[in-house]
Backbone as JSON Lines, residues from 0, in Angstrom:
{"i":0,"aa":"X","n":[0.85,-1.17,0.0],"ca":[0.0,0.0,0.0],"c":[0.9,1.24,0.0]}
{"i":1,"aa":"X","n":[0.35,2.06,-0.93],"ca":[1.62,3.26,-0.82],"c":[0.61,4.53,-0.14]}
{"i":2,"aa":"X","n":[1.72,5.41,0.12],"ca":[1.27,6.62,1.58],"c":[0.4,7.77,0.64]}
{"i":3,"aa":"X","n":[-0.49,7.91,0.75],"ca":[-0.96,9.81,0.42],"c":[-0.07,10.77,0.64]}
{"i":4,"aa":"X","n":[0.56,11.38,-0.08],"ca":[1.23,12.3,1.18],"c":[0.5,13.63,0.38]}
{"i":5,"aa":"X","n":[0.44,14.77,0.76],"ca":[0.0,16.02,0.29],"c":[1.26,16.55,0.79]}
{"i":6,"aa":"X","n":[1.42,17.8,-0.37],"ca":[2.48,18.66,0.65],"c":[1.98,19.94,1.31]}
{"i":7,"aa":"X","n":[2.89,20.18,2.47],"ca":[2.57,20.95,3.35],"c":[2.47,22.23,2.95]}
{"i":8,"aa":"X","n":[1.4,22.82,3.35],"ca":[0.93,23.84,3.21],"c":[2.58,25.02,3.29]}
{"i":9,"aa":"X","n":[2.05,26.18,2.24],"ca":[3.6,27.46,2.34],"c":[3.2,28.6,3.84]}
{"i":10,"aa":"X","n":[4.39,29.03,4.17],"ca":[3.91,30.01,4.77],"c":[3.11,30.99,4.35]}
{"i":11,"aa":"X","n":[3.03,31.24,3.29],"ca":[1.71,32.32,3.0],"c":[0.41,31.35,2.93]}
{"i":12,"aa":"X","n":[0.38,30.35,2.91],"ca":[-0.71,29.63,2.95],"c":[-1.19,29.49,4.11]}
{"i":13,"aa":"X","n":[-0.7,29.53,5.38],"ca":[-0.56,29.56,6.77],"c":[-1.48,30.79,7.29]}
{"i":14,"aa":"X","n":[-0.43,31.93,6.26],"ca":[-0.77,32.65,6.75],"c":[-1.86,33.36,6.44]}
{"i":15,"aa":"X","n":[-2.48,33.13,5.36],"ca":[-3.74,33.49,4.72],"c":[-4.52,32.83,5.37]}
{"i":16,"aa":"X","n":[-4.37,31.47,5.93],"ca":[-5.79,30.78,6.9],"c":[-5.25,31.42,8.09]}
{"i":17,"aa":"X","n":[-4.86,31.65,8.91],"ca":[-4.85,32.63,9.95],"c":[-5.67,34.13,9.66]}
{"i":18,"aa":"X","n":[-5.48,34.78,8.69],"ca":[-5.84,35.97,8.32],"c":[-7.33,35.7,8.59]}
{"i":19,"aa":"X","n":[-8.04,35.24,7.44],"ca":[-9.43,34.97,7.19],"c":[-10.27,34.93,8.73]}
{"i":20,"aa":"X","n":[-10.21,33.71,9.44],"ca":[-10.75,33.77,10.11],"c":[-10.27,34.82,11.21]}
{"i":21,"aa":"X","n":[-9.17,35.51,11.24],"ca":[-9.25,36.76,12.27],"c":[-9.67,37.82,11.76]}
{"i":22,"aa":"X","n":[-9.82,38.55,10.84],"ca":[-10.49,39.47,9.97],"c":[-12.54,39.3,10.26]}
{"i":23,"aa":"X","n":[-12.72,38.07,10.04],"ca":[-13.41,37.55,10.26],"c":[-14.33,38.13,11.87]}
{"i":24,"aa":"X","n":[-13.55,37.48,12.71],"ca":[-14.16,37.19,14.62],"c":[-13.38,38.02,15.39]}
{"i":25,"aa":"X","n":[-12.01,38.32,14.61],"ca":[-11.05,39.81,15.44],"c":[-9.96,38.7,16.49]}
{"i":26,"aa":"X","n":[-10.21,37.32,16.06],"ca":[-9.61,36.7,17.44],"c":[-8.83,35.7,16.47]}
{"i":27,"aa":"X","n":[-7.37,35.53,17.18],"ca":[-6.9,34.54,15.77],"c":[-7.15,32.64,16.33]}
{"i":28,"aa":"X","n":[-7.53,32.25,14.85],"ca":[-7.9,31.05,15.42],"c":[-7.05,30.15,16.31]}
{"i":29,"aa":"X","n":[-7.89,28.88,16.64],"ca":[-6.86,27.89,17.66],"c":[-5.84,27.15,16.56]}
{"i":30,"aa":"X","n":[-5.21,26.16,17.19],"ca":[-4.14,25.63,16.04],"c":[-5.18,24.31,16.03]}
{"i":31,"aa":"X","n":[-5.8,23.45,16.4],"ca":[-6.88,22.66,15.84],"c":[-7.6,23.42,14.95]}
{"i":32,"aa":"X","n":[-8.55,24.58,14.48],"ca":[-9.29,24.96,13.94],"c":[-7.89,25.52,12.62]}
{"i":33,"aa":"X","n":[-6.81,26.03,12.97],"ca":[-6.44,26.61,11.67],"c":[-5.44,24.97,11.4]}
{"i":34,"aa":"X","n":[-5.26,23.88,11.37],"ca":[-4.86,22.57,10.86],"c":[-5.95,22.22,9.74]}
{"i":35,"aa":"X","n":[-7.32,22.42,11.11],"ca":[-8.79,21.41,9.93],"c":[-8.93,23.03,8.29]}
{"i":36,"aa":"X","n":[-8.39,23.94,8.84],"ca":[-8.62,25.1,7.76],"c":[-7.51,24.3,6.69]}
{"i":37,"aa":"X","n":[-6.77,24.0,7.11],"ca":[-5.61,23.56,6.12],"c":[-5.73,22.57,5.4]}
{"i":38,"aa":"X","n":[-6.2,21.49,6.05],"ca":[-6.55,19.99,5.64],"c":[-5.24,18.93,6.21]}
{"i":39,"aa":"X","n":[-5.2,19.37,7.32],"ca":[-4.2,19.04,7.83],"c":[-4.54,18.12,9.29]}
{"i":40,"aa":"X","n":[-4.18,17.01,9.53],"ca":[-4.55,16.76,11.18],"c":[-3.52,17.41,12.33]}
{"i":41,"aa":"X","n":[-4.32,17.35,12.85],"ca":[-3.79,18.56,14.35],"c":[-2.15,18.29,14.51]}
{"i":42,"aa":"X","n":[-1.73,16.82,14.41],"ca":[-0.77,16.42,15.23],"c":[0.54,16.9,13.93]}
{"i":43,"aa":"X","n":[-0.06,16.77,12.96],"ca":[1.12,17.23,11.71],"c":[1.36,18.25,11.63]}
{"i":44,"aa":"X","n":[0.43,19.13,11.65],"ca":[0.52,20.92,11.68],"c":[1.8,21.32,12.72]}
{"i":45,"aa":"X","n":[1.04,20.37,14.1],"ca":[2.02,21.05,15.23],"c":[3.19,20.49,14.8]}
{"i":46,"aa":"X","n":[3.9,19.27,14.46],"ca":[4.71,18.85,14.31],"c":[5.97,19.47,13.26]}
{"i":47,"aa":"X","n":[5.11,19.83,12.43],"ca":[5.92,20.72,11.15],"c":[5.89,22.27,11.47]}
{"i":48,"aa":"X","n":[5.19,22.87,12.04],"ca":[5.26,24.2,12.4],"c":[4.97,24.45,13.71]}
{"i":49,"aa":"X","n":[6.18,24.18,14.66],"ca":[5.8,24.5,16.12],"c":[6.13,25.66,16.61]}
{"i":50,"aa":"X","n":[6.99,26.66,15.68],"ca":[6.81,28.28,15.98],"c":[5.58,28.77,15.69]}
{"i":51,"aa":"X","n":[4.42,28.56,14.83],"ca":[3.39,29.02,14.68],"c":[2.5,28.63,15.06]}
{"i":52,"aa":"X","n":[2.33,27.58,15.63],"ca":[1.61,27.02,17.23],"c":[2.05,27.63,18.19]}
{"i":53,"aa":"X","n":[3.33,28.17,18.88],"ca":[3.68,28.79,19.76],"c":[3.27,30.04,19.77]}
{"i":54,"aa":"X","n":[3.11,30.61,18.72],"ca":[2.65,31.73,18.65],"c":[1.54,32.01,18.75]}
{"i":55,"aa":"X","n":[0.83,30.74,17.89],"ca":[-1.05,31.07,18.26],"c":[-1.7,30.79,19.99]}
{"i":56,"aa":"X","n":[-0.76,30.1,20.18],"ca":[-1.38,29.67,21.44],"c":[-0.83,30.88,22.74]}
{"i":57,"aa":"X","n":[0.13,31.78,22.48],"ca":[0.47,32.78,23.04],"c":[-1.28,33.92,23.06]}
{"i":58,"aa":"X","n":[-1.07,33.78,21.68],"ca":[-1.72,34.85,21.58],"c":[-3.21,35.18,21.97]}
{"i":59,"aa":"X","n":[-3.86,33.49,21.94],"ca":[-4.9,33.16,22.84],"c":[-5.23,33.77,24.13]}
{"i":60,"aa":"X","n":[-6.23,34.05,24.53],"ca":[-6.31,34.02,25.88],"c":[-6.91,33.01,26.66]}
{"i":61,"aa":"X","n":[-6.42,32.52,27.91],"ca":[-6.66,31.24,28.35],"c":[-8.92,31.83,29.35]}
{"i":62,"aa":"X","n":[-9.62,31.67,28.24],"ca":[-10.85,32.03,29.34],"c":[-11.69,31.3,29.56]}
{"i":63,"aa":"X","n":[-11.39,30.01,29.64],"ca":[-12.67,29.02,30.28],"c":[-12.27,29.6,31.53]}
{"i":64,"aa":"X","n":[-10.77,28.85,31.66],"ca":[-10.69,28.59,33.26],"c":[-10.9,29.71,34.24]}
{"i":65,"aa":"X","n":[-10.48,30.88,33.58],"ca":[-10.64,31.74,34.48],"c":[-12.23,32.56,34.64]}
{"i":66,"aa":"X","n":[-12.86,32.09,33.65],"ca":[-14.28,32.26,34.08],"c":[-15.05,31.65,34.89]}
{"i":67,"aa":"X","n":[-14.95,30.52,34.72],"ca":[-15.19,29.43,35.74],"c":[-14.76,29.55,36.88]}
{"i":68,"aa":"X","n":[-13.72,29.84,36.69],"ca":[-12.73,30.56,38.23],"c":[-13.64,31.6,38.93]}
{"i":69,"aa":"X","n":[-13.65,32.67,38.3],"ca":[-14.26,33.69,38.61],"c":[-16.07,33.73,39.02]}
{"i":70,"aa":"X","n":[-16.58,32.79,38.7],"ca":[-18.37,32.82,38.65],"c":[-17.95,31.56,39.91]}
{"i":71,"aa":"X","n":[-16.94,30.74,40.16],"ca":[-16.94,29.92,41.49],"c":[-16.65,31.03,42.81]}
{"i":72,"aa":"X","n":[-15.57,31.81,42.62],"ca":[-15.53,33.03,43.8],"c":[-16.33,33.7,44.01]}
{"i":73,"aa":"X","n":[-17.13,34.04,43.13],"ca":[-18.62,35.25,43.13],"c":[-19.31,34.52,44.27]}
{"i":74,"aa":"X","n":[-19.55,32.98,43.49],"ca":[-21.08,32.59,44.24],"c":[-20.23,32.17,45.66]}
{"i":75,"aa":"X","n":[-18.83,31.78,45.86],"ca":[-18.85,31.38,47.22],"c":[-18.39,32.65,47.88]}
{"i":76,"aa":"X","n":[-18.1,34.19,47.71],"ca":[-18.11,35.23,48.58],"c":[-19.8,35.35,48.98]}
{"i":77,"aa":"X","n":[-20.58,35.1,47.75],"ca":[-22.2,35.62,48.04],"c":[-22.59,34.93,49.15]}
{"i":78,"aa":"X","n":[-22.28,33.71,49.0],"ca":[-22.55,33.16,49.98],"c":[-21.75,32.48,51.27]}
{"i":79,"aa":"X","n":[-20.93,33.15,51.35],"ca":[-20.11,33.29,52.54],"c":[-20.87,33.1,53.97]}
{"i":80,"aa":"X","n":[-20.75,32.14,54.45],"ca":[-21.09,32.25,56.5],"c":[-20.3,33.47,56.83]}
{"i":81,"aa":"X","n":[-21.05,33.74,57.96],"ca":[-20.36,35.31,58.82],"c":[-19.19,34.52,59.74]}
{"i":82,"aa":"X","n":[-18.03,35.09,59.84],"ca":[-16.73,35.14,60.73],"c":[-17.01,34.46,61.79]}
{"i":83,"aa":"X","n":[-16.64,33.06,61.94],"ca":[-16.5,32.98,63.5],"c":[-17.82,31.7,63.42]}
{"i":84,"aa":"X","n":[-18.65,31.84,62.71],"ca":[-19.52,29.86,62.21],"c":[-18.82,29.27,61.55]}
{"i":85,"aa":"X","n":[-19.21,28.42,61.55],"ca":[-18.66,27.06,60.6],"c":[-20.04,25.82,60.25]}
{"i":86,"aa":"X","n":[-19.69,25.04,59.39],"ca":[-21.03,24.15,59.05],"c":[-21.31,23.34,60.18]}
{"i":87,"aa":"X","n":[-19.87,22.89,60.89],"ca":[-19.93,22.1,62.04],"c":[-19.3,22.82,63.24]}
{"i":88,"aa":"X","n":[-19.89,23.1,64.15],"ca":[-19.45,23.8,65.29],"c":[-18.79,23.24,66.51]}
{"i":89,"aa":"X","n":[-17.96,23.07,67.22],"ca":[-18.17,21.88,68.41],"c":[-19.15,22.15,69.29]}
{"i":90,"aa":"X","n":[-19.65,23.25,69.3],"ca":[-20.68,23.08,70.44],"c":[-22.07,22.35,69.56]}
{"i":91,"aa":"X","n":[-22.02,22.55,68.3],"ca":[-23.31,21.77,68.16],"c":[-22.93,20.06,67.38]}
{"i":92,"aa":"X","n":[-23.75,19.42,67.94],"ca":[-23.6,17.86,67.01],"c":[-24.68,17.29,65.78]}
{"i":93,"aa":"X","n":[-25.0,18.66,65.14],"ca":[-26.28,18.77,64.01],"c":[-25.57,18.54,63.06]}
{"i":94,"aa":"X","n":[-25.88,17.95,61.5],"ca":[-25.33,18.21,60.54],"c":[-25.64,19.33,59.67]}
{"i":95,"aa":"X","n":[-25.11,19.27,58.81],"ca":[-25.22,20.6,57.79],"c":[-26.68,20.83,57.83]}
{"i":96,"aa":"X","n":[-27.32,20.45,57.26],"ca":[-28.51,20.45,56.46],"c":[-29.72,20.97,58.07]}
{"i":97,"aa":"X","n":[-29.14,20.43,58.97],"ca":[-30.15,20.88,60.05],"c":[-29.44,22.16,60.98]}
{"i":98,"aa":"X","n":[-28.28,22.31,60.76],"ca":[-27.4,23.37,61.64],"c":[-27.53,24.67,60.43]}
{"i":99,"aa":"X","n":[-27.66,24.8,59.6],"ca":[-27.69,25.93,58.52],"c":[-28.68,27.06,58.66]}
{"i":100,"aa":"X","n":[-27.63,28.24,59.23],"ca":[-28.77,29.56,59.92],"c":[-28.79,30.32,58.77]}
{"i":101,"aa":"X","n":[-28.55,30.14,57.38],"ca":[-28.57,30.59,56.36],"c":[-30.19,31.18,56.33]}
{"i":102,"aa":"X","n":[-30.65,32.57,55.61],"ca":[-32.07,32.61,55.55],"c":[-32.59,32.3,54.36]}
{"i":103,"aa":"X","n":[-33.4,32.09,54.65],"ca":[-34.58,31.84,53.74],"c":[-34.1,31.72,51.95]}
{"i":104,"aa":"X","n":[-33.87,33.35,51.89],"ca":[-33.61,34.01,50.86],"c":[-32.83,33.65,50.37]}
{"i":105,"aa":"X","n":[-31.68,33.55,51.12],"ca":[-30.17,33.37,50.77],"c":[-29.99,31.99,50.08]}
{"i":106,"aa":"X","n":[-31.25,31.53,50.86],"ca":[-31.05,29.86,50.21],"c":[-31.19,29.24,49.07]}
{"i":107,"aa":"X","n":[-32.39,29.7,48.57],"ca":[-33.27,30.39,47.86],"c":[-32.64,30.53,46.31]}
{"i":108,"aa":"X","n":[-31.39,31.88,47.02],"ca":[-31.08,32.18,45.63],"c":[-29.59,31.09,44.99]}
{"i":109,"aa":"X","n":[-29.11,30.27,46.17],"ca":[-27.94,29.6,45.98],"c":[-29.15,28.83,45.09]}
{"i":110,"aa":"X","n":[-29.83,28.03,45.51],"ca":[-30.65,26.8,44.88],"c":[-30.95,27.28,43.48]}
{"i":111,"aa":"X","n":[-31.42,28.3,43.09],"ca":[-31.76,28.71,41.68],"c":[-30.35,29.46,40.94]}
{"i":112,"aa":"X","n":[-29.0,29.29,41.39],"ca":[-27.68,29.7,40.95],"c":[-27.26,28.21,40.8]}
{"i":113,"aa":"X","n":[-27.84,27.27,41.77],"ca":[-27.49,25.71,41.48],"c":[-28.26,25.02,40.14]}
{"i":114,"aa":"X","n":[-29.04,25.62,40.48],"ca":[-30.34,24.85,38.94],"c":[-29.9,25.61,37.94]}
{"i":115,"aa":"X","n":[-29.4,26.83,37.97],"ca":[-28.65,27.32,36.49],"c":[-27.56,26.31,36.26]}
{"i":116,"aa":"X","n":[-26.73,26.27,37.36],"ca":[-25.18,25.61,36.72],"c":[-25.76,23.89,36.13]}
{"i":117,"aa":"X","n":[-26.6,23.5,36.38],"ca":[-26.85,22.35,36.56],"c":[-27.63,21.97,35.16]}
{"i":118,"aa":"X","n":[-28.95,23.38,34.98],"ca":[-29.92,23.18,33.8],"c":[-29.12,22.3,32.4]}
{"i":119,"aa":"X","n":[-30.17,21.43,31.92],"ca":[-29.94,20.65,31.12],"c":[-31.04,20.88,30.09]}
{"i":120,"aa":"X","n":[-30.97,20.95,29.02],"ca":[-32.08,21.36,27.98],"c":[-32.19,19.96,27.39]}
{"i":121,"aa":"X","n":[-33.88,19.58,27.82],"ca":[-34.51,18.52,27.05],"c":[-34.86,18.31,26.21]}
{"i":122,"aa":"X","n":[-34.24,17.47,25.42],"ca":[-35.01,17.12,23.56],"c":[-36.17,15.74,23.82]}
{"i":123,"aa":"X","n":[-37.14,16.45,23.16],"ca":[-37.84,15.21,23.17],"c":[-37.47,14.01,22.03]}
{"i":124,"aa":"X","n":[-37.7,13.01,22.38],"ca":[-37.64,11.79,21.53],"c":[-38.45,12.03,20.29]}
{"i":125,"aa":"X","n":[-37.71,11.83,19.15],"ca":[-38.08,11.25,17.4],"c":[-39.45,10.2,17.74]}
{"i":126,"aa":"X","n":[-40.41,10.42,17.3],"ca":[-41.62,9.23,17.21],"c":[-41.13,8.59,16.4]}
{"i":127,"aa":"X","n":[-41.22,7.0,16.67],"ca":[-40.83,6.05,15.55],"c":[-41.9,6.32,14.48]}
């Protein structure tokens, strides 16, 4: 069996699929998305051009994590216990769920900040 080989894309070819889609969204693409632009699989791209992976991935900004980061600190300052409680106290031998002087409200709004993170959108089933 003999190999396919294509040849590798030129640097202006590189660099014209980089262009497009940043012209495009203002954001330059990932190096998975500018490989599949190429016709290229991920692992060859990086392999043959790892200054221009280094570079795209510089230029990225890293924002799952730090969103995620950030919407986990929100909701646990919001809902912060006051100085000096804890869930388990030594003077009391209650567990969480029955020791929690949290009000009403407060509870309230964690539970419907929980059913957001949580919501799952239902498809109904295809009728045979």
């Amino acid at each position: 069996m003999t190999a396919h080989r294509r040849p590798l894309p030129s640097r202006a070819d590189i660099s014209a699929a980089i262009d497009a889609p940043t012209a495009e969204t203002r954001r330059a693409p990932s190096v998975p998305a500018l490989a599949t632009r190429l016709g290229l699989a991920n692992t060859t791209f990086r392999r043959n051009f790892p200054t221009i992976c280094a570079e795209l991935t510089r230029s990225r900004p890293a924002t799952g994590a730090a969103t995620s980061a950030d919407a986990f600190t929100a909701l646990k300052t919001e809902h912060a216990r006051p100085s000096g409680t804890s869930a388990t106290s030594p003077n009391s031998s209650t567990s969480l769920s029955r020791s929690s002087s949290a009000p009403a409200s407060t509870t309230t709004g964690f539970r419907v900040a929980l059913h957001d993170v949580q919501a799952v959108t239902v498809l109904s089933r295809c009728p045979r």
